[in-house]
Every structure is written in C-alpha cells, then in structure tokens.
C-alpha positions in Angstrom: -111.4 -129.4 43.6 -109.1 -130.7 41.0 -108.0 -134.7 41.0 -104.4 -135.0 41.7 -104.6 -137.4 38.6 -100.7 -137.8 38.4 -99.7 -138.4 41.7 -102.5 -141.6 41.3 -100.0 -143.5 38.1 -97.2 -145.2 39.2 -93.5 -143.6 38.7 -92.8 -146.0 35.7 -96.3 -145.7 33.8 -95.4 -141.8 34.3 -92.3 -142.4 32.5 -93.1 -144.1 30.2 -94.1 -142.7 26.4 -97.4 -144.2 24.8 -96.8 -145.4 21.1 -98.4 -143.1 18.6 -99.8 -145.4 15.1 -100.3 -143.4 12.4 -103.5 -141.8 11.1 -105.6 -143.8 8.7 -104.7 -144.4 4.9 -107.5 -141.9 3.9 -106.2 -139.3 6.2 -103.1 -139.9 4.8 -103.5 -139.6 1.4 -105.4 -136.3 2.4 -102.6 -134.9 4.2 -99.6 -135.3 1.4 -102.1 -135.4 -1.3 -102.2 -138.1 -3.2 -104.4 -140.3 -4.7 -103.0 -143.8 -4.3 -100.4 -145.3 -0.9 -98.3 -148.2 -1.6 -98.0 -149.8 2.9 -94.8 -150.8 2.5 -94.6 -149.7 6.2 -96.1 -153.0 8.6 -94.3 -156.2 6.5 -98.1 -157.2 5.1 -97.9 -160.1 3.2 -99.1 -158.4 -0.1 -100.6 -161.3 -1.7 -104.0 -161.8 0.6 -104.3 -165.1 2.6 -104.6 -168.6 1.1 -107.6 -168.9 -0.8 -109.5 -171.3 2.4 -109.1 -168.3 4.3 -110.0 -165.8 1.7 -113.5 -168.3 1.1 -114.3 -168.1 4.9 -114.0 -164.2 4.7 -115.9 -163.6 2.1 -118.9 -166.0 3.3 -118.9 -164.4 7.0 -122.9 -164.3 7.8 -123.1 -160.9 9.4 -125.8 -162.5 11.9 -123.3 -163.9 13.6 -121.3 -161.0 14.4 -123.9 -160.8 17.3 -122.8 -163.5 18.7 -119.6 -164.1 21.0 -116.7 -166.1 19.8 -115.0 -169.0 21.1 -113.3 -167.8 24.5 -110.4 -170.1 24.6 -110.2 -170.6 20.3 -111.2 -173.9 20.5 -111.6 -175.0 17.0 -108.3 -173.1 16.1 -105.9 -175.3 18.9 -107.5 -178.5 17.6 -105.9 -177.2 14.1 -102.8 -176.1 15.5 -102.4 -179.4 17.4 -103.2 -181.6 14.4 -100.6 -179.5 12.2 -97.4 -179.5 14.8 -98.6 -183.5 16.2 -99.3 -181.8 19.8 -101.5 -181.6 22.3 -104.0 -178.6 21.1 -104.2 -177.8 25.1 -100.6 -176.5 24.8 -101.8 -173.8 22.5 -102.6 -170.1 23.8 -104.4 -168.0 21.2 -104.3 -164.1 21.7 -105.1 -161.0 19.6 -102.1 -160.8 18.3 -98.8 -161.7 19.3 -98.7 -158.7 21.4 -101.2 -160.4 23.4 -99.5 -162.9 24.0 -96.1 -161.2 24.9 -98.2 -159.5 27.8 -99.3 -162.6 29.1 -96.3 -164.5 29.0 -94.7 -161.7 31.4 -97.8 -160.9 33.5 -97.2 -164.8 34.1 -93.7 -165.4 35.3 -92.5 -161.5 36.3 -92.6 -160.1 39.7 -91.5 -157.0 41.3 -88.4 -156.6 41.4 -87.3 -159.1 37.9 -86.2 -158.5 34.8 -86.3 -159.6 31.1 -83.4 -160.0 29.0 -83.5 -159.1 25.1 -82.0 -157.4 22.3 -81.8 -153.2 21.9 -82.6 -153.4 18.5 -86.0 -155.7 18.1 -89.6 -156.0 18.5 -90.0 -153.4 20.9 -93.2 -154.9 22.5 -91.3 -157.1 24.9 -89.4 -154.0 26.3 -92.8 -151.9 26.7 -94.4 -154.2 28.2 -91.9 -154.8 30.6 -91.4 -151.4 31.2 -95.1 -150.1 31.5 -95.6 -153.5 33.6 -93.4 -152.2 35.5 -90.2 -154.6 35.3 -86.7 -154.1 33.9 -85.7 -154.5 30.6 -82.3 -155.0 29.7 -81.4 -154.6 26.3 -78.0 -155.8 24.9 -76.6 -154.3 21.5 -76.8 -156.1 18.6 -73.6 -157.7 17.3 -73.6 -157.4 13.3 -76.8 -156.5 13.2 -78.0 -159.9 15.2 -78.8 -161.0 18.7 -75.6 -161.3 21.2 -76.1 -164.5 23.0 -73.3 -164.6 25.1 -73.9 -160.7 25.8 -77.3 -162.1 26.8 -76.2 -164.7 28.6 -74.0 -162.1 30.6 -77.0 -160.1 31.3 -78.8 -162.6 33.2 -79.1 -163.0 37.3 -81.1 -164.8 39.8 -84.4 -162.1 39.1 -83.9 -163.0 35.0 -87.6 -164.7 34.2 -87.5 -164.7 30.3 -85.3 -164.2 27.6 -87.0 -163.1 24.2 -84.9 -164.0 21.2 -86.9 -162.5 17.6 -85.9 -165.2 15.3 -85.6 -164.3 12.8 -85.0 -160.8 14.3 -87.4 -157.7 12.8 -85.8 -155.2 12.0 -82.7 -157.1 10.9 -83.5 -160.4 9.3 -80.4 -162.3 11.1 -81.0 -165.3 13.0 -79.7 -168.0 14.8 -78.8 -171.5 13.2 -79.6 -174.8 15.2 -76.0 -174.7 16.9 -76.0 -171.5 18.6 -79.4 -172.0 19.2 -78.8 -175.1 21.1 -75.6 -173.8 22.6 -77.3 -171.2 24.3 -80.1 -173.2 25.4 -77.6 -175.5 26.9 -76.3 -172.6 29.0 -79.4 -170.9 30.0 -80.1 -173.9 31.9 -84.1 -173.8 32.1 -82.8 -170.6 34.7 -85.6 -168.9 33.0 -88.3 -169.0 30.3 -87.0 -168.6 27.1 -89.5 -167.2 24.2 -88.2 -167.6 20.6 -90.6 -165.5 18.5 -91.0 -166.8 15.5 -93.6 -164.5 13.7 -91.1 -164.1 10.4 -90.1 -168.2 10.6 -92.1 -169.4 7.7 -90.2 -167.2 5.7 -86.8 -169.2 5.8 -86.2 -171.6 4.1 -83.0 -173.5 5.0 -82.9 -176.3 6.7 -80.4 -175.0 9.3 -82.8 -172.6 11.2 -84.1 -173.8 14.1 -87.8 -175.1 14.4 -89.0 -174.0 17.9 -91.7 -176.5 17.8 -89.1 -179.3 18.5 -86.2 -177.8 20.7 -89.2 -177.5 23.3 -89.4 -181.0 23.5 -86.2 -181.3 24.4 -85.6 -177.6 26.4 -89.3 -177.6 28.1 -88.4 -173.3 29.1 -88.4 -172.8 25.5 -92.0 -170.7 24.6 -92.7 -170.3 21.0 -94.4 -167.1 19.3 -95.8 -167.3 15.9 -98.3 -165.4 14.0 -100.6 -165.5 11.5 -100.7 -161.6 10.6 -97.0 -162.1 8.4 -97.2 -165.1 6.1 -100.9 -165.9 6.4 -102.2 -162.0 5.6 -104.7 -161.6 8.5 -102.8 -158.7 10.3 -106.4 -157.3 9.9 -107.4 -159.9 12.2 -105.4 -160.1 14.8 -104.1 -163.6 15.2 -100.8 -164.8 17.5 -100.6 -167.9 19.3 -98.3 -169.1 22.0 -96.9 -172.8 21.9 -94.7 -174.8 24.8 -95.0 -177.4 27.5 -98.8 -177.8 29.1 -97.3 -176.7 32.1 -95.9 -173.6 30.8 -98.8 -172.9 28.9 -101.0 -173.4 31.5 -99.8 -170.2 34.0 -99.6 -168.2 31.0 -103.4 -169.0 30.5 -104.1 -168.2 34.2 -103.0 -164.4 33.0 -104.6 -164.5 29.7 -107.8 -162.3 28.7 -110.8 -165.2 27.5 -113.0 -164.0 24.1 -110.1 -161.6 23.0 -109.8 -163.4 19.5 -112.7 -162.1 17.4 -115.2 -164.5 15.7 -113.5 -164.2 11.8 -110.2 -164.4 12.7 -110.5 -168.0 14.3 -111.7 -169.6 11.5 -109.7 -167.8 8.9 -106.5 -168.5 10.6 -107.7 -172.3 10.7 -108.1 -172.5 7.4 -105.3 -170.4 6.5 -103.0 -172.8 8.4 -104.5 -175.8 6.6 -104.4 -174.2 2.9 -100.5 -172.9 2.8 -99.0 -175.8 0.5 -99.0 -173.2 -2.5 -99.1 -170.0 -0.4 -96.2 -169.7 1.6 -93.6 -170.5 -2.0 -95.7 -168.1 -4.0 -95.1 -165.4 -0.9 -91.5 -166.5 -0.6 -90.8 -165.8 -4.6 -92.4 -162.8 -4.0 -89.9 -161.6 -1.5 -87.4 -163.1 -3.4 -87.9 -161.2 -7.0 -88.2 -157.8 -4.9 -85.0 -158.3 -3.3 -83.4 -159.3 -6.4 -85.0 -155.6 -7.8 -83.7 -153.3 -4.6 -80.7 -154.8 -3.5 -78.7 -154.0 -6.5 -80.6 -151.0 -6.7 -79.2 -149.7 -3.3 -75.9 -150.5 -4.4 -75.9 -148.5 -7.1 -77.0 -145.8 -5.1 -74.3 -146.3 -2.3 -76.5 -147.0 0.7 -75.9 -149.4 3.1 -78.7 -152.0 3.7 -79.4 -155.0 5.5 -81.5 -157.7 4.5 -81.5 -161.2 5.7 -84.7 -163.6 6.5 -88.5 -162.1 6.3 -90.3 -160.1 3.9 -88.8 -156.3 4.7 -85.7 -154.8 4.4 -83.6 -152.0 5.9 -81.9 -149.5 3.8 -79.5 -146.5 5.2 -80.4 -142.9 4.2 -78.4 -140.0 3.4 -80.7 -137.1 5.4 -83.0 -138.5 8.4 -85.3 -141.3 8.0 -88.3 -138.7 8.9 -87.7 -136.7 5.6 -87.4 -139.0 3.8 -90.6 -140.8 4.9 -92.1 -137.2 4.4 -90.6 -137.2 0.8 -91.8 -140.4 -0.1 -95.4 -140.0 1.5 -95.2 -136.9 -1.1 -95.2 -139.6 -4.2 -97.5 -141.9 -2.4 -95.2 -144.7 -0.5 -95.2 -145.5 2.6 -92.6 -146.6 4.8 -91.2 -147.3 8.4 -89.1 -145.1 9.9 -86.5 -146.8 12.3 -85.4 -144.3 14.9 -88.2 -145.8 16.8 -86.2 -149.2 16.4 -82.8 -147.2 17.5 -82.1 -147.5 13.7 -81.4 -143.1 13.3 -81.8 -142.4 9.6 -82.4 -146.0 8.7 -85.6 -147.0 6.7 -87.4 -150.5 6.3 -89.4 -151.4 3.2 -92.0 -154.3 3.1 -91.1 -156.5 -0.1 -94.3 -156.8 -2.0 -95.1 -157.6 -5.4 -92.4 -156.2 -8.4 -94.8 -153.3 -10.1 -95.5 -151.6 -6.1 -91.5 -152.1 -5.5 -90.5 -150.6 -9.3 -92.6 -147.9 -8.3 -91.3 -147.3 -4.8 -87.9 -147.4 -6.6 -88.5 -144.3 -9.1 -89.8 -142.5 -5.7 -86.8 -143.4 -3.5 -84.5 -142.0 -6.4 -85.9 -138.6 -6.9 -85.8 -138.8 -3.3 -82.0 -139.5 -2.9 -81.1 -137.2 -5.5 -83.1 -134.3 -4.1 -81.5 -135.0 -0.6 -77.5 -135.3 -2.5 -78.6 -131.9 -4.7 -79.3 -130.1 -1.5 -76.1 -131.4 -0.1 -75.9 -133.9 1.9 -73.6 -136.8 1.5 
C-alpha cells in the first residue's frame, strides 16, 4: 500500500520551492579546488564581534551546554531595555530574525490576508507568507528602492503587515525620516507595519529614520534588528523584535520558547554593550572597500549599486551563475542575485581591503575571460 503523501500537503506548500544553502566551506573548496575561500557571499561583518562578546565566547564552560537556556532571553531584554530606555517586556528574541518574521505573521495573518512588500528584498517575508499559506504582494522597486505609494496602492481591508527592509538588502536605498513619516501617516495603523532594520547601524546620517522612536508615536510600527550584521554573531543566531507591549505581546503568543541557544544570549548582551569602538572600526571598513571597488567597476563598465550596509551589487556581462562558478575557481565567494530577481547581477560583502584587493584580481580575469569569449 503506498501513502498518497502528496495529496496529504496543502496546494500552496506543494507549490512552493524549498530554499537550497549551499554546501559547507570544506566541501566547497573540495569541489573547485582550492585551498583558501574568501565568504563574501552572507554580508558577515569580517571583523569578529566586539571584544565583550569575543571574551564570553571564548570562556563558554562546556558543562553548561547541558543545560537549557533562558526560554524567553531574559537577561538579553533587560540589556535591550536599558540600551533603547524601554520596557525590556517589549522585546521578542528569536533565532534569528527569520524567527521572528514567522512569528510576526503567524500573529496577525489569517486565511484569506495578505502582506504587502517589495519584489526585490529579503525574501523571507514573501516565503513565509507563501508557505504559510497567505498572499504576498510584491511591488517593483522604483530606482532600485521601495515604492511607497505603489505600496500603499497595494493595500486593502485583508492587508495585516507591511515589511519595509530599511535599509533595503540587496539595494542599500532607504527611506529618510520624511517619507518615512509620510507614509506612516497614510497607512493609518490599518495594519502592522515592520521596518527591518538588520543593516541600520550601518548608516550613519542623521536623516535615517530610528524605528525605536517613530513607534512611540505610530504604535503599528514593529522593528526588526539583528545582531548577526554589525555585531558578527550570524553563527549565533540572534534577531530580536521591538514595538508596543501590546503588539509584542500576540506576537509572543505565536513565538517558539528556548529557540535562542545558551552562547548567543550572552554574547549578544555583551556585544550590544561593548560597540562604542566596534561599529566605526566596521563602518571604515566598509567604507575603504567601497572606495577600492567602486572605481574599480567603473573602470570596467559595469553597472553597480551601492548605498547603506556592508555589500554591494555589481552587474555582470555573462550570468551571475558563471561567474560565481568562475570566481569559486580562484577561491571567492559570492551571492548570486537571480534568486533576489536580480538576473546576472552579483552582490559582494565589503570586508577588510587585502580579501577585497584580492577578490578584485579574481573578478578581472573573470570579466576579461567572459569579454574574450564574446560577450559584451
């Protein structure tokens, strides 16, 4: 007797296309044969975390990994709540912002409603929202950043959240304090809007808009924000969800309790308390590696984008898959961005000038192969 497995999933999981990560660095470096792999592939912060955090890694007592952690991060929202001046119960810690993202729609979706974001973005609001089995509907970017009055368009009486990345990954490009407040001014508090902020502390300017305070005065603003970018614990798995207690507190009624593992609440404590010197050494980083490529593309002709956060996206000649092939080949890894919707685009994490003169000498022998062979 064979299990009709398939006609047990639900027409939209059926549909739907799992995400495939790719193989370990050792399997990697077996595959294309080489014997060293620059990530410039996840926008790691290349520098390690702030030295607190790097202490508290380094002393973890392995006894202890016997034991379970704090279920609802405890010690971690009393940091977050003495660092932003609020109540720590108006944190939500998750494994990841992805975590998060799930419970934030698991909390204010039915069937039958829809989320509202940008085509070109995170892509973890729309799968969620797809495999959850709710609409997502994606408007086009509008030189290369959000549309907010095409997202405003979008919306109707089954809208429950509107996710705006700012600043936006892949893109860089974010809203100032005006359009922000412009839009939140015409959404209404209609629905819940989430303004991820994974990539914030990596603007500087003092237009950009600080989540942390427009929900005090918009209480449907949510606010996203990670410690896996500027704080270098992606190993960890650290996200955190901030807005009014009210908010916060259906999200929790959705939320999975001991998901945040027993190093990464600490570290991210002491991470978020240690990042006076940290996040301007990170910034300079980004900035001398930009100063290095972007002339460097010129030269070459290509088109690239790069505004706020430590990545940017560069245009290829031949399809992004080649050339990730090509480059894998000499030992660099990048992102691809059909995946993003971004066909024969690539993004490059900004690290640390030696790793980015090298991926230079790698992506031109790469272009010049691909313009020898005969392509534009």
């Amino acid at each position: 007797m064979s299990l009709p497995i398939a006609e047990l999933v639900p027409p939209h999981i059926r549909a739907f296309e799992a995400y495939v990560p790719s193989k370990p660095d050792p399997e990697l470096m077996r595959a294309y044969k080489v014997d060293h792999l620059h990530r410039l592939n996840n926008n790691e912060n290349a520098l390690g975390p702030p030295p607190a955090a790097a202490r508290i890694l380094a002393g973890f007592e392995t006894p202890r990994a016997s034991i379970y952690p704090s279920g609802d991060c405890y010690t971690l929202r009393q940091a977050l709540g003495e660092r932003f001046g609020k109540d720590p119960e108006r944190f939500l810690v998750g494994n990841g912002s992805c975590e998060v993202i799930a419970s934030v729609i698991k909390a204010f979706c039915d069937k039958g409603d829809n989320i509202v974001t940008a085509d070109k973005t995170f892509a973890v609001y729309e799968w969620v929202a797809e495999f959850s089995g709710f609409q997502a509907r994606l408007i086009p970017l509008k030189d290369y950043g959000y549309d907010d009055m095409g997202m405003l368009r979008a919306m109707d009486g089954r809208t429950k959240i509107l996710f705006v990345c700012n600043p936006n990954n892949p893109t860089g490009t974010w809203w100032d304090r005006d359009r922000m407040e412009r839009f939140l001014r015409v959404v209404d508090g209609r629905a819940i809007v989430v303004l991820d902020e994974a990539y914030r502390e990596y603007v500087d300017d003092e237009r950009f808009p600080d989540g942390m305070e427009l929900m005090e005065r918009h209480p449907n603003v949510v606010v996203f924000r990670t410690f896996s970018k500027m704080y270098a614990l992606a190993g960890l798995r650290v996200g955190y969800v901030c807005g009014q207690k009210e908010v916060v507190d259906y999200i929790r009624r959705t939320h999975i309790v001991y998901s945040v593992n027993i190093l990464g609440q600490p570290a991210a404590a002491a991470a978020l308390m240690d990042d006076a010197e940290h996040i301007p050494a990170t910034r300079a980083m980004v900035a001398r590696a930009k100063e290095l490529l972007l002339p460097a593309f010129d030269e070459l002709g290509l088109e690239h984008v790069s505004g706020a956060g430590n990545f940017v996206m560069v245009r290829t000649p031949v399809s992004d898959s080649l050339i990730y092939r090509q480059l894998m080949r000499r030992g660099v890894m990048v992102r691809t961005m059909t995946g993003f919707r971004f066909p024969n685009w690539i993004r490059v994490s900004l690290v640390q000038e030696p790793v980015m003169r090298d991926f230079l000498t790698a992506f031109r022998d790469v272009i010049a192969l691909s313009r020898s062979d005969g392509q534009p």
